[in-house]
TORVEX-127922 format. One record per residue (C-alpha): residue in three letters; x, y, z. Coordinates in steps of 0.02 Angstrom, whole numbers, plus 32768, in hexadecimal, padded with zeros to 4 digits. Layout:
N
ALA,X,Y,Z
...
This chain:
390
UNK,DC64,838E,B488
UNK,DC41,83BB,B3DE
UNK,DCBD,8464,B3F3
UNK,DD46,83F0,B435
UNK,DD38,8375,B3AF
UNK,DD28,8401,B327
UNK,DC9E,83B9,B2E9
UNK,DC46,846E,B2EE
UNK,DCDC,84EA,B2AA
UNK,DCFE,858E,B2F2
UNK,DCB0,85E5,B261
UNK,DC1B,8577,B270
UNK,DC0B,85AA,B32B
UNK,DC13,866E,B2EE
UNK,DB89,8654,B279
UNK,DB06,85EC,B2EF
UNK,DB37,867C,B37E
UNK,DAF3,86F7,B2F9
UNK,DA55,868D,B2CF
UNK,DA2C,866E,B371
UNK,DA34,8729,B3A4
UNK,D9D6,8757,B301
UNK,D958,86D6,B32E
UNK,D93F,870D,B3CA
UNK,D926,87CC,B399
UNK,D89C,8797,B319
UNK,D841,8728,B39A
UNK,D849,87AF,B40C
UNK,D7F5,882A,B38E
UNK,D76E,87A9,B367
UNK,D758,879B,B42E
UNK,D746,884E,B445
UNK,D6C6,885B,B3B1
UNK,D65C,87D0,B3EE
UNK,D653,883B,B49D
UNK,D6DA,87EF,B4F3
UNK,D747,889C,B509
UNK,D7A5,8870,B595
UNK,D7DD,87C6,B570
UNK,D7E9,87FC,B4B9
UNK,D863,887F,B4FC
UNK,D8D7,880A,B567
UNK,D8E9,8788,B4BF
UNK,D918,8815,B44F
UNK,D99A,885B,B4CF
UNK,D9D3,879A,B4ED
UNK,DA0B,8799,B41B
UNK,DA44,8839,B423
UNK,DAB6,8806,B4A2
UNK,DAF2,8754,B447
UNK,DAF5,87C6,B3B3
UNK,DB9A,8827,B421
UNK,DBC3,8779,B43F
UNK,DBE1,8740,B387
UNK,DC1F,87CA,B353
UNK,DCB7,87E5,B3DA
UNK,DCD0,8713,B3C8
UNK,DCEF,8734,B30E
UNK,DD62,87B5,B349
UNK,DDAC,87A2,B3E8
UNK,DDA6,86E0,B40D
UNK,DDBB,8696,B358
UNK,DE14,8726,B2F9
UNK,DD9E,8701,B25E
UNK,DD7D,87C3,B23D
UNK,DDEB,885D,B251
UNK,DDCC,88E2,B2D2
UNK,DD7C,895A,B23A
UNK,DCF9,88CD,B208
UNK,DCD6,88A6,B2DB
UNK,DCC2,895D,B2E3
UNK,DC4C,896B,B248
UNK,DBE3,88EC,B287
UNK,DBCC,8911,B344
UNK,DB9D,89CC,B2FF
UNK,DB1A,897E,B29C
UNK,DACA,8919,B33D
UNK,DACA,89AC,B3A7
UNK,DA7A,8A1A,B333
UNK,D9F7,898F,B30F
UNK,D9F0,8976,B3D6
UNK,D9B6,8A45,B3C6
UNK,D93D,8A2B,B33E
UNK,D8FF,8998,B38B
UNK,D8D9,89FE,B440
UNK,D88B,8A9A,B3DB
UNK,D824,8A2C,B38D
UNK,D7FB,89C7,B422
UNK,D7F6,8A57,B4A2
UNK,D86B,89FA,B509
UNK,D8DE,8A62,B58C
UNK,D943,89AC,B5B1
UNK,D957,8997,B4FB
UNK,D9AA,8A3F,B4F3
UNK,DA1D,8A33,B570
UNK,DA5E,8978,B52C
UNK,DA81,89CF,B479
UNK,DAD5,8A75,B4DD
UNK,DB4E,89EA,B546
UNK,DB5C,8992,B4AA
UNK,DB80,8A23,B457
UNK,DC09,8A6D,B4D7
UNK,DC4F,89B3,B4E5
UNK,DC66,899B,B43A
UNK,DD17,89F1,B429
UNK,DD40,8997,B4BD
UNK,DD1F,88EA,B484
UNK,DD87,8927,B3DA
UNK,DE0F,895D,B441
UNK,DEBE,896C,B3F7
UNK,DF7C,89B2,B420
UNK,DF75,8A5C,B3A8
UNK,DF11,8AF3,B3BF
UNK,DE79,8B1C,B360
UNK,DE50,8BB9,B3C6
UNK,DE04,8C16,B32D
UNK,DD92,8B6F,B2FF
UNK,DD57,8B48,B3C1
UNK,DD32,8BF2,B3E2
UNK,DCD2,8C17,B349
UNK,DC61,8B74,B370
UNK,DC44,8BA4,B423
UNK,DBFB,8C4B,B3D5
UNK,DB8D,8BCE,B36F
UNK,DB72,8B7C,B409
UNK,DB37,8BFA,B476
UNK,DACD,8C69,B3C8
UNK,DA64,8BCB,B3BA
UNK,DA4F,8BAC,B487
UNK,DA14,8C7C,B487
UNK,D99E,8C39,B3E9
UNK,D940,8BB1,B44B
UNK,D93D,8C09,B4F7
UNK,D8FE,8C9C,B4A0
UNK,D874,8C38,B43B
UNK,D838,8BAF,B4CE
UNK,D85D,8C2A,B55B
UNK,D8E7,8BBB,B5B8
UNK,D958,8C2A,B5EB
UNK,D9B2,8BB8,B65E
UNK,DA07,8B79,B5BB
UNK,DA4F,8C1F,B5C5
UNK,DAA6,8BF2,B664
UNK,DAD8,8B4D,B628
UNK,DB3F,8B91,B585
UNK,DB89,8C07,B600
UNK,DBD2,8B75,B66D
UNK,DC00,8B1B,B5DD
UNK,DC5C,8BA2,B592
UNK,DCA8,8BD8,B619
UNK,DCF3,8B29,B634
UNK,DD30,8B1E,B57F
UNK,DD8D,8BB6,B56A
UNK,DDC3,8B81,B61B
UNK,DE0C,8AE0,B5E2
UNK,DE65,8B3A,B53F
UNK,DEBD,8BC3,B59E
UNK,DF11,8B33,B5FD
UNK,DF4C,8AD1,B57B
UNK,DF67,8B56,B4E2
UNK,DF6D,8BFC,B521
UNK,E00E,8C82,B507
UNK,E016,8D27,B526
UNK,E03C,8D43,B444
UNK,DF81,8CF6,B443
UNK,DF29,8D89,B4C4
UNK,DEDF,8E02,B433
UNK,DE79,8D7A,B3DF
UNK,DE4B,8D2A,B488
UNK,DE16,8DDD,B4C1
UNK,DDA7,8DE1,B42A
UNK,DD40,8D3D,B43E
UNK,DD36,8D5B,B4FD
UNK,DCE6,8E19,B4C7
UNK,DC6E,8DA8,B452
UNK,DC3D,8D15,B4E1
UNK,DC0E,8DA1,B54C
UNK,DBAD,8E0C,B4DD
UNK,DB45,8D63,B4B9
UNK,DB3F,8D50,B575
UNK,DB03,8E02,B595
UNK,DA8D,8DDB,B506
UNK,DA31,8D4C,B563
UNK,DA31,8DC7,B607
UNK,D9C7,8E2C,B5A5
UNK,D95B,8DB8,B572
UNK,D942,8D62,B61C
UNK,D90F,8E16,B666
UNK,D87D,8E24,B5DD
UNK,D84C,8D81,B5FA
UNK,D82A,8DB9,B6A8
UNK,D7FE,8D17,B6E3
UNK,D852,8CF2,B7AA
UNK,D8B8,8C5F,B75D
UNK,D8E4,8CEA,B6C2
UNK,D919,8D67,B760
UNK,D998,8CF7,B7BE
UNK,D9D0,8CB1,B709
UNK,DA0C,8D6E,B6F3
UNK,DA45,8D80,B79E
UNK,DAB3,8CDD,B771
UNK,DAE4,8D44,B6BE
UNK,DB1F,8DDB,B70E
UNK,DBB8,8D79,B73F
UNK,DC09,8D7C,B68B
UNK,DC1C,8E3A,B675
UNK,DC8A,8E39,B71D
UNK,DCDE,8D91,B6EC
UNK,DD01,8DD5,B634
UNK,DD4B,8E6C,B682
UNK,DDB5,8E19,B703
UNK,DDF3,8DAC,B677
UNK,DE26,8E18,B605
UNK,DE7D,8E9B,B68C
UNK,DEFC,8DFF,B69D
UNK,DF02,8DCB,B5D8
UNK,DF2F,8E81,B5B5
UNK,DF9C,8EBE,B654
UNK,E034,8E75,B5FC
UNK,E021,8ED4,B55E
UNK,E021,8F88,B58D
UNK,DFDA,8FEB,B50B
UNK,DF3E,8F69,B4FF
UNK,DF11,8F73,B5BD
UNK,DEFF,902E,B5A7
UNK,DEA4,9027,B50D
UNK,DE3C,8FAE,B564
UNK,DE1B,9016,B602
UNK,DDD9,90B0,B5A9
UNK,DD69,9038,B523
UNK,DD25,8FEC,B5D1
UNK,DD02,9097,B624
UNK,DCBB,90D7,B57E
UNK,DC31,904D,B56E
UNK,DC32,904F,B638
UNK,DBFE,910F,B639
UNK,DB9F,90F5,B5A3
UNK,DB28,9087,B5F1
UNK,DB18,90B9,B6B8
UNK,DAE6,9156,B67C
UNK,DA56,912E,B64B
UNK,DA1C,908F,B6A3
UNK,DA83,9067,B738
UNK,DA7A,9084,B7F2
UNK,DAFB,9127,B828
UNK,DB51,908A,B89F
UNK,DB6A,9033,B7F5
UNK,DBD2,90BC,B7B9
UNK,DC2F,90D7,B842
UNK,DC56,9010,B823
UNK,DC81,9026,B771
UNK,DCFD,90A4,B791
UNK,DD5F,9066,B805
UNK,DD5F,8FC3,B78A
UNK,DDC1,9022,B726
UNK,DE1E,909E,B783
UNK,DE6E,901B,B810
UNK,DEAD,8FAA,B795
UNK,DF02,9040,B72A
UNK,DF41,9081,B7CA
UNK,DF96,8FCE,B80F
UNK,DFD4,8FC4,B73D
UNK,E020,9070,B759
UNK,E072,9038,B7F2
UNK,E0CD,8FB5,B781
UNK,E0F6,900D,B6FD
UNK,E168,909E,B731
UNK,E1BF,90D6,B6AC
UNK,E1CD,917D,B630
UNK,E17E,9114,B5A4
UNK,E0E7,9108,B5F8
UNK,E0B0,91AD,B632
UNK,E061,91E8,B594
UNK,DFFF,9159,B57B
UNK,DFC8,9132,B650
UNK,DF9B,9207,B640
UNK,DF37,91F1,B5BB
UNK,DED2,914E,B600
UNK,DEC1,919E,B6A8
UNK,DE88,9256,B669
UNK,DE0F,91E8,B5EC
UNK,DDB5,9185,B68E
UNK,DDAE,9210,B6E7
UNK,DD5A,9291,B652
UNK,DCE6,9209,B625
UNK,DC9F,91ED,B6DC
UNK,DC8F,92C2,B6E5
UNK,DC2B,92D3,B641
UNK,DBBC,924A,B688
UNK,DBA2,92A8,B720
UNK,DB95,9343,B6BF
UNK,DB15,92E6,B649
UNK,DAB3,92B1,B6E2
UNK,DA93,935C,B725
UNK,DA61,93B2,B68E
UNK,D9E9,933A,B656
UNK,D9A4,931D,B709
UNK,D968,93AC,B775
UNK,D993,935E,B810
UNK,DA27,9365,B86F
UNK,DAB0,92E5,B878
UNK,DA93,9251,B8E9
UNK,DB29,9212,B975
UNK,DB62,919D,B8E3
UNK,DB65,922C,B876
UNK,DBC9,9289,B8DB
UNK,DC48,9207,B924
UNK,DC77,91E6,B87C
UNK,DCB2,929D,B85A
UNK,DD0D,9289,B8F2
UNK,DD6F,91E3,B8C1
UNK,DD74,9218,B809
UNK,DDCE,92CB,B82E
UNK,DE4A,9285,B8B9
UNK,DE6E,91D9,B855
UNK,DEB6,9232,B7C0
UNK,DF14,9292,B82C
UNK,DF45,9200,B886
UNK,DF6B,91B6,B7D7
UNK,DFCD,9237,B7A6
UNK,E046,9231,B837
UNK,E05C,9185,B836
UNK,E084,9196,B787
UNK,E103,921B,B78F
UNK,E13C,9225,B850
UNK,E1F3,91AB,B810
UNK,E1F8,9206,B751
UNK,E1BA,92B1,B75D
UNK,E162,92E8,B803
UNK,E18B,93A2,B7C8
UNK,E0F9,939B,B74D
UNK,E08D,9346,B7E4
UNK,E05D,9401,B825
UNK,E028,9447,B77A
UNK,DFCC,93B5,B76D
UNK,DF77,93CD,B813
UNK,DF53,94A3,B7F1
UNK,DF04,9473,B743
UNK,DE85,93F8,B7B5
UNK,DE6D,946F,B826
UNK,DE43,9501,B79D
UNK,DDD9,947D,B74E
UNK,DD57,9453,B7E9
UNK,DD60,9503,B81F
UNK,DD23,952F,B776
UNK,DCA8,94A5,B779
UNK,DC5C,94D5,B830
UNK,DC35,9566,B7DC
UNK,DBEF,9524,B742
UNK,DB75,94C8,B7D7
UNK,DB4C,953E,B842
UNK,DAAF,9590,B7FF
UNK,DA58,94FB,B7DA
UNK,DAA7,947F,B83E
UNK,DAEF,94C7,B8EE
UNK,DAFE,941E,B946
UNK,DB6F,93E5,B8AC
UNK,DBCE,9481,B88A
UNK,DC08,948E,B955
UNK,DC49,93C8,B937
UNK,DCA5,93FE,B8AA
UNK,DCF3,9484,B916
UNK,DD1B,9405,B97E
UNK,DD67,939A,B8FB
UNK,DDCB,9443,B8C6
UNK,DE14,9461,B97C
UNK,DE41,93B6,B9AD
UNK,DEA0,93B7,B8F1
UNK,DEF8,9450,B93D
UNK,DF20,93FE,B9D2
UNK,DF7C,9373,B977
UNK,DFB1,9404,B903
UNK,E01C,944E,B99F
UNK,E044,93B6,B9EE
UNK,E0AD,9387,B958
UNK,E0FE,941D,B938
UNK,E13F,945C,B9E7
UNK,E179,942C,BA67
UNK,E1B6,945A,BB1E
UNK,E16C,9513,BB62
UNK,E128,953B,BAB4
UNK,E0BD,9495,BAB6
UNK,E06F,94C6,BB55
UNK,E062,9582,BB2A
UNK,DFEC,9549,BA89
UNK,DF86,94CA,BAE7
UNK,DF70,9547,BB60
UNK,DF28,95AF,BAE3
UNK,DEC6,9548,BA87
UNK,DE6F,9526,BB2C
């Protein structure tokens, strides 16, 4: 009655909002020192949430602010929510200021893109969340930023996104999921069974990053090939070491299937320098890993092991006759001898120490020849060779 009559102003309501929430955050410190924790808790999340409240009123409902001031503020609440759940070792706490957090640019809004600004404080966002799971061992919150995020960008890419925008998107989205693989790290040395599925859940963002960013950069030629070989560089540079063989095998044909369907698309002279170069650059770096893997090990090559030198050898060829079958399938041949020469050389190589391996790459060398023939004759002559090879 009083709101109706104006007897209480909007300005007035703004301010009691923000009392009352303040109010209720000190009684719920006092609570929680006097042994009350749990009730405590629930009155300090209740004035953090008529805190929001105010704040979006002044903003949203009454227009008494501007969206920089609203935005000022509700960062100020949810980092005091974070404080305020370090200091109280509350996990419910922590999630309200990481929602409030996340829903801040939401309750903000606006019509003009601020890509650079949200992005920036979602790195905030997520750099304090890794902070506080790392220090109270909650990794969950890990999980929750994750969603969050996820449902931000999400929500910009259908209202703002253009293809003039996909270098800096590429570049937060290489930052979200660095902070992402990050927090799987973290959950593994935590250890915990709650820490293991929380890194079973954070496993997800590697693949979703990559899946991503194959369709931001497939428009833009010269980036999607750049991207491939970064992605089989830090790929390589990393199963080598630490992952399962089956991994590899995974992380190759990540890369190679997608370059293949782009080459598929793209058929035209201007592109067979640069798809040559991307598809000789997977396929070296997956070797030298292979080649790493035997000298430092003394053990032979596993079925992984040697599936991949199978799908690495005849993929680039494949690659290479996709490539130049309309534009120049006269080079496809010399192409095809120069694999050949370069397994039979590397069976070789193998064969003192590694007879399993070197007979595979023999295998690699005559199937190459195979193709080799295939491509280059025809009629009588095609079955004369095959014959032969035989």
């Amino acid at each position: 009655y009083a709101f109706d009559r104006e007897w209480i102003t909007e300005s007035m309501r703004v301010v009691l909002g923000g009392l009352v929430g303040m109010a209720l955050v000190v009684g719920g410190l006092r609570l929680g020192r006097a042994g009350y924790d749990a009730y405590g808790q629930v009155l300090t999340g209740g004035g953090l949430a008529v805190l929001y409240l105010a704040i979006y009123a002044a903003f949203g409902f009454y227009g008494l602010i501007g969206a920089g001031v609203a935005f000022a503020l509700l960062t100020m609440v949810t980092a005091g929510a974070a404080l305020l759940a370090d200091r109280q070792d509350s996990q419910p706490m922590a999630v309200m200021a990481i929602g409030g957090g996340f829903l801040t640019p939401f309750l903000v809004g606006g019509t003009t893109d601020a890509q650079t600004t949200l992005f920036s404080y979602v790195i905030l966002l997520l750099l304090g969340t890794l902070y506080l799971a790392r220090r109270r061992a909650w990794p969950w919150l890990n999980v929750f930023s994750y969603a969050l995020t996820i449902v931000t960008v999400a929500a910009w890419a259908d209202a703002f996104y253009a293809r003039s925008k996909y270098l800096r998107t590429e570049l937060f989205l290489t930052v979200f999921c660095a902070l992402f693989l990050l927090a799987l790290v973290q959950a593994r040395r935590l250890g915990t069974g709650g820490a293991r599925l929380v890194a079973l859940v954070l496993v997800s963002a590697p693949v979703l990053y990559h899946a991503v960013s194959l369709g931001i950069l497939a428009p833009h030629g010269v980036a999607f090939l750049v991207y491939l070989i970064a992605f089989t560089v830090v790929a390589v540079g990393w199963a080598a070491r630490r992952a399962a063989p089956e991994l590899r095998v995974l992380l190759w044909a990540a890369a190679t299937l997608p370059l293949l369907a782009w080459i598929d698309v793209h058929q035209s002279r201007q592109w067979i320098a640069p798809s040559l170069v991307t598809l000789g650059a997977v396929f070296a770096l997956h070797l030298l890993a292979q080649m790493d893997r035997l000298t430092r090990t003394e053990g032979d090559l596993g079925p992984s092991d040697l599936l991949l030198m199978h799908l690495n050898g005849l993929g680039l060829f494949l690659g290479v006759y996709e490539l130049l079958d309309r534009q120049a399938v006269d080079w496809v041949p010399t192409i095809g001898l120069v694999l050949v020469a370069l397994h039979a050389v590397l069976a070789w190589w193998l064969r003192p120490r590694h007879p399993h391996a070197a007979l595979h790459g023999l295998a690699v060398a005559f199937a190459l020849l195979a193709a080799t023939v295939g491509v280059k004759f025809d009629g009588g002559w095609l079955t004369a060779a095959w014959a032969a090879e035989g």
